[in-house]
N, C-alpha and C positions, 0 to 999 in steps of 0.2 A: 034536594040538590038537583042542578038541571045541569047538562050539558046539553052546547047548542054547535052545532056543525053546519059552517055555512062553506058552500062551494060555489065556486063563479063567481064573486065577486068581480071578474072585469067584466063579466056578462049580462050585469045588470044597465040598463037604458037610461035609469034616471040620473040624475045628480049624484056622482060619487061620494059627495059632500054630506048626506042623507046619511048614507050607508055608515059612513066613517062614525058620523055623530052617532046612530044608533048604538054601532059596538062600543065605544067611548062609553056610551052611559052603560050598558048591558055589563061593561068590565066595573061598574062600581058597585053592582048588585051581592047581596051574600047569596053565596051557596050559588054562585053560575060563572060557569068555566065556556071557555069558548075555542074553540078549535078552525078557522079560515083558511079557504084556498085559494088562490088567485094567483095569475100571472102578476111578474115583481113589476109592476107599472110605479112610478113616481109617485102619484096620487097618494095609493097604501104607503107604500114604505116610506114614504115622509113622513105620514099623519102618524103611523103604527112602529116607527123605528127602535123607540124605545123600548118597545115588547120583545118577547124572546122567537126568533123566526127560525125554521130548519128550510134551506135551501134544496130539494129534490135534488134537483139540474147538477148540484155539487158534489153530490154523493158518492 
């Protein structure tokens, strides 16, 4: 089993596009769970909306 903890995703340079598609495929994997941080930019939360999100800021 893995878990993978990624942070800053808006702090990445390259094509967000990359990123998205990586975790997309990383969430079909068995046995890997995935936990992401990012400010709520449009980009994520469009591509990721259907996933389950916990809002900080709302707390």
């Amino acid at each position: 089993r893995f878990a993978i903890f990624i942070d800053g995703l808006d702090k990445f340079d390259g094509d967000h596009s990359d990123v998205i598609n990586l975790v997309l495929w990383l969430r079909t994997q068995p046995n890997v769970k995935i936990c992401l941080a990012s400010r709520p930019w449009n980009v994520f939360s469009d591509a990721l909306k259907s996933r389950i999100s916990l809002c900080l800021e709302r707390l």
